[in-house]
N, C-alpha and C positions, 0 to 999 in steps of 0.2 A: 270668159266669165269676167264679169266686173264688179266689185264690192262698190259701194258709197259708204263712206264715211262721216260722220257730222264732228265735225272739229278736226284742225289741223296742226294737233302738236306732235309732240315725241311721241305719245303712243299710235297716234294714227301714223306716225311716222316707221316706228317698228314693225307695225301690223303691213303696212304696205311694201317692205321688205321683205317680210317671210313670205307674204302673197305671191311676190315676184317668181321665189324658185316651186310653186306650182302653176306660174303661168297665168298667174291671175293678177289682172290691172284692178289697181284701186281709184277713185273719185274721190275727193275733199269736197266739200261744201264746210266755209267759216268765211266769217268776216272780217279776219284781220289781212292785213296785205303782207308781215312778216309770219311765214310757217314754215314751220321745221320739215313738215311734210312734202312741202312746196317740191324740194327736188325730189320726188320720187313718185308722185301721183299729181295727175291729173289735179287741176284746183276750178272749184268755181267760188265764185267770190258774192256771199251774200248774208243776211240776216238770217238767222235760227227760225226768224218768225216771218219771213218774207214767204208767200204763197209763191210768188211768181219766182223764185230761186228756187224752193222746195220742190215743184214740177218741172224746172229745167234742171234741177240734178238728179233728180230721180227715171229721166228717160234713157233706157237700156239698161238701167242695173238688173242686176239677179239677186240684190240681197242689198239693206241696208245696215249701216250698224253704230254704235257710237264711240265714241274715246274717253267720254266725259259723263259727268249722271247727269249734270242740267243742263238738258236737252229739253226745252218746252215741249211737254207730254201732249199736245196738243200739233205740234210739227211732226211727232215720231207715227203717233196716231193717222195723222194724212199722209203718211211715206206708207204705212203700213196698209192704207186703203187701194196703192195702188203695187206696193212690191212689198215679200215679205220682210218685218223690221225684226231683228235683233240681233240682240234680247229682247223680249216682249216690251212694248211700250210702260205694261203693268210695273214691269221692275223700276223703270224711272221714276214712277208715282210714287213709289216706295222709298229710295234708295235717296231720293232728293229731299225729303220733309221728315226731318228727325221724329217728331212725333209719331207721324205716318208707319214712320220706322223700331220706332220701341214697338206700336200697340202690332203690327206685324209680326216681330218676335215672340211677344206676349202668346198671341192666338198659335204658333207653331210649336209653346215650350219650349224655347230658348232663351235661357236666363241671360240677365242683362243688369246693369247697375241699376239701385232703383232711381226713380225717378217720378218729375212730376212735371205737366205743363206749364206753361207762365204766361199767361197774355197781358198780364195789366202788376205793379207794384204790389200792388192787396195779394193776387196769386204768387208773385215772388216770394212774402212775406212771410206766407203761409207753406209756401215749398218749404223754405230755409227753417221752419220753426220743424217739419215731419220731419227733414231728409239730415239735418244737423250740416256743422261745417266741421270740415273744408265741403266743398260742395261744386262742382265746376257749370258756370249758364253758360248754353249753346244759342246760337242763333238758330232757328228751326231750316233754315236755306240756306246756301251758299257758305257756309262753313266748307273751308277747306285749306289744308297743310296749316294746321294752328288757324286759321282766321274765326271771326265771330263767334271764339271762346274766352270767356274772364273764369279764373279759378277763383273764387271768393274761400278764404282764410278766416275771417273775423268779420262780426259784424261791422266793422267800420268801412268793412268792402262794397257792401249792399248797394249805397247809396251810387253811388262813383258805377259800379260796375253797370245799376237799372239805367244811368243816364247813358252810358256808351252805346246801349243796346237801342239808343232812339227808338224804343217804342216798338221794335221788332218782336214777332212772335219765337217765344224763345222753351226752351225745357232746360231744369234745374236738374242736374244726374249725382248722388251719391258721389265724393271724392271716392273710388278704389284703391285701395293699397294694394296692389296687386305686383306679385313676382318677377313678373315679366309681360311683357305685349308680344303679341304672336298672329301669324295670320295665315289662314288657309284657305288656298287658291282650287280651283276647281273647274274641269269643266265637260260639258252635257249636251250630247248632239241632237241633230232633230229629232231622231227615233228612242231618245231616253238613255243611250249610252254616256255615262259618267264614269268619269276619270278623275284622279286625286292626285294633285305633285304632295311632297313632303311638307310638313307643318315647316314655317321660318320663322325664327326668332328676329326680330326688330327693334332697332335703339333711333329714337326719338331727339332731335336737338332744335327748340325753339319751334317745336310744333309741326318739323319736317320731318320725312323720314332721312336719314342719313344712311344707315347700314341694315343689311340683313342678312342671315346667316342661315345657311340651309345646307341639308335640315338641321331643324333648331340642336343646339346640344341637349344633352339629356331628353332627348325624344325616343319615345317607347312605344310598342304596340297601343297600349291604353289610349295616352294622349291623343296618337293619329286618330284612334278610333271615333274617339269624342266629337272633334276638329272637324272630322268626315260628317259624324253626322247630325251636325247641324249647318254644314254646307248643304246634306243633300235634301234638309227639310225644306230649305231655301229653294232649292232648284227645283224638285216636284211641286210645291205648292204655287208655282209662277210658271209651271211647263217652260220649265229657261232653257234657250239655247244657248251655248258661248262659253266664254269664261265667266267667273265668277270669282270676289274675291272676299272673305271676311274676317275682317278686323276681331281681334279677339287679345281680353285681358285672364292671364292665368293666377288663381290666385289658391295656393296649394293643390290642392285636387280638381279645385274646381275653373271652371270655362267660361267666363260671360263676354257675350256677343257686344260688342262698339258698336261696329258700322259694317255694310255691306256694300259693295260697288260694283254694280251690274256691269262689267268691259274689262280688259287685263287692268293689270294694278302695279304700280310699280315694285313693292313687294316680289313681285315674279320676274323683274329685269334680269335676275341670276339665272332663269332656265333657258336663256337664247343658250348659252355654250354650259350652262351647269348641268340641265336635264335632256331625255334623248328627243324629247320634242317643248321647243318652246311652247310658251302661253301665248305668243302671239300665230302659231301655225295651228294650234290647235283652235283656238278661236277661228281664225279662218276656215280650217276642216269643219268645225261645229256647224256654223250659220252656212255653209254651202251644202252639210250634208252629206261629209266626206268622212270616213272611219278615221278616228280618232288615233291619234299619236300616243306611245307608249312616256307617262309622266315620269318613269324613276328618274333620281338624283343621278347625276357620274359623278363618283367621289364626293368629295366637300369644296361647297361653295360661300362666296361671300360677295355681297355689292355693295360696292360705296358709290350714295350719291357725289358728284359735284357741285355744290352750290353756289350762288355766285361769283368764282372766280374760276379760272382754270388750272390743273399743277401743268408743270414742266412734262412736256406730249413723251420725249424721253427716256424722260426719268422712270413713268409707269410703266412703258412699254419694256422698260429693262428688267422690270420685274419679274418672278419665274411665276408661270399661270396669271397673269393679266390682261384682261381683255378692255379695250379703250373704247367707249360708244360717245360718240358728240352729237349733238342734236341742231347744231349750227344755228347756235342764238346767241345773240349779243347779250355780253354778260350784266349784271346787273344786282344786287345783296338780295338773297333768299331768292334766285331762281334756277331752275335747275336746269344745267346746262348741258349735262351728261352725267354716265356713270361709269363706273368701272367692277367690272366682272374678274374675279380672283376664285381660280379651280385649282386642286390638287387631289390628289389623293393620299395626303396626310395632313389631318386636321393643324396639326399644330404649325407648321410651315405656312399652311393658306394663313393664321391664325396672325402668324409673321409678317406675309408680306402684303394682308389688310392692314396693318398698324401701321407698314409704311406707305399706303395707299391715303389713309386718314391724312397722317402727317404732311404727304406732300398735298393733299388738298384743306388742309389747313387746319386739322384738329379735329378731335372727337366730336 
């Protein structure tokens, strides 16, 4: 069996490791000539939009899939015409145009910050005078780890914030004050079998993720409940195969949906060795149509990104329950170069030796 892949980072890079121990070779198709993936799958080397790359990597697969949401939905679409794609091509169209993506929530009841479109300053104007400030403007595409968002504070941000946007089509979202950020991963085979790993609690630094903790503290039947389902209104109403991942702000009792990301998510880097089946094997069982992997937690987990620098290889590995993942990329401020996986079976000890995971990778 041979999966393709469209992009060739650390996730496609994970995803073609777990593939390995069932036997299953993976393909890259991207265009860059530095990929993480590089050593462990197959690479062709082309444009996203290249027709004549797209038909020479798509001959012999059994299955396509992505690592990324902008995937030209128009590329996944002609893979899809001649091998099955997913996640459905449908969920890219979604999952890549913020707007696309509120009024999709909307239609399924799934609350969400409110919000309003912006194509032109008059529409800004008029956002900020309904939605009040703070108020954060998204860029409608290509937003991603903090990119093409401005939090506007005070009117005196407007101005400054409509020019950065050059003119891009954007949506203005209610600031939430919300308790915590959390997100719930999921994932759905061909025949409609779904599976749920535990809700993770997530801490944010400069618009990346840094840590996640699963499952989240203070997680209770209710929460999971909620969490569950509005994962699984997402995945029936797009017949989605794969993983799933969505973003989600808690604010008292209540749940409202951020974002969704049709492929694993880094959020789920803790169930290679946290859960009894990672999010990247299950993803593979999903889109080949293989019975699904059992998601419970083992014990308590936690994962710190590494961000542009690396700690002492060492020092983490000396740590009790540490797990070291590198993605063999030259380092460089805000990318992410690896993580580290911290399991126990005593909260407060894993609790411990993330804080000196942080520490050696350089701060909260």
């Amino acid at each position: 069996m041979i999966v393709g892949i469209l992009g060739g980072g650390q996730l496609a890079r994970m995803l073609a490791i777990a593939a390995r121990t069932l036997e299953v070779d993976c393909r890259i198709l991207d265009p860059q000539p530095e990929l993480p993936a590089a050593a462990v799958a197959t690479c062709v080397r082309g444009a996203y939009d290249d027709a004549a790359a797209l038909d020479r990597f798509a001959e012999g697969l059994d299955v396509v899939t992505y690592e990324f949401e902008n995937v030209p939905v128009a590329s996944a679409e002609r893979l899809a015409a001649r091998r099955p794609a997913l996640p459905p091509p449908a969920a890219l169209a979604v999952a890549q145009d913020r707007l696309a993506e509120k009024r999709f929530f909307g239609r399924l009841g799934i609350a969400t910050p409110a919000w309003a479109a912006v194509g032109s300053r008059a529409e800004l104007d008029a956002a900020v005078a309904r939605l009040g400030l703070p108020a954060v403007l998204k860029t409608r595409r290509l937003g991603y780890d903090g990119k093409g968002q401005i939090v506007l504070r005070a009117a005196a941000d407007v101005d400054a914030a409509w020019a950065a946007m050059d003119g891009a089509a954007c949506i203005l979202e209610a600031f939430v004050a919300f308790d915590r950020e959390l997100s719930i991963l999921a994932v759905r085979g061909r025949c409609g079998e779904t599976r749920f790993w535990p809700v993770v609690e997530n801490h944010h630094r400069a618009g990346i993720l840094r840590r996640s903790v699963a499952p989240a503290p203070r997680l209770d039947a209710r929460l999971q409940a909620a969490a569950e389902d509005v994962a699984r209104r997402v995945l029936d109403a797009l017949r989605y195969t794969g993983v799933l991942a969505v973003e989600l702000f808690q604010q008292g009792d209540r749940l409202l949906a951020n974002e969704m990301a049709p492929r694993v998510h880094n959020s789920g880097h803790w169930t290679i060795e946290g859960a009894a089946t990672s999010q990247f094997e299950n993803h593979v069982r999903a889109i080949l149509g293989l019975p699904l992997g059992d998601t419970a937690a083992v014990g308590h987990v936690a994962m710190v990104n590494l961000i542009g620098t690396l700690p002492d290889r060492a020092a983490v590995l000396a740590l009790p329950g540490a797990h070291l993942h590198l993605y063999g990329k030259t380092p460089r401020p805000g990318r992410k170069l690896g993580h580290v996986t911290v399991r126990g079976e005593d909260a407060a000890r894993v609790a411990a030796a993330t804080e000196r995971v942080l520490a050696l990778a350089g701060g909260t």
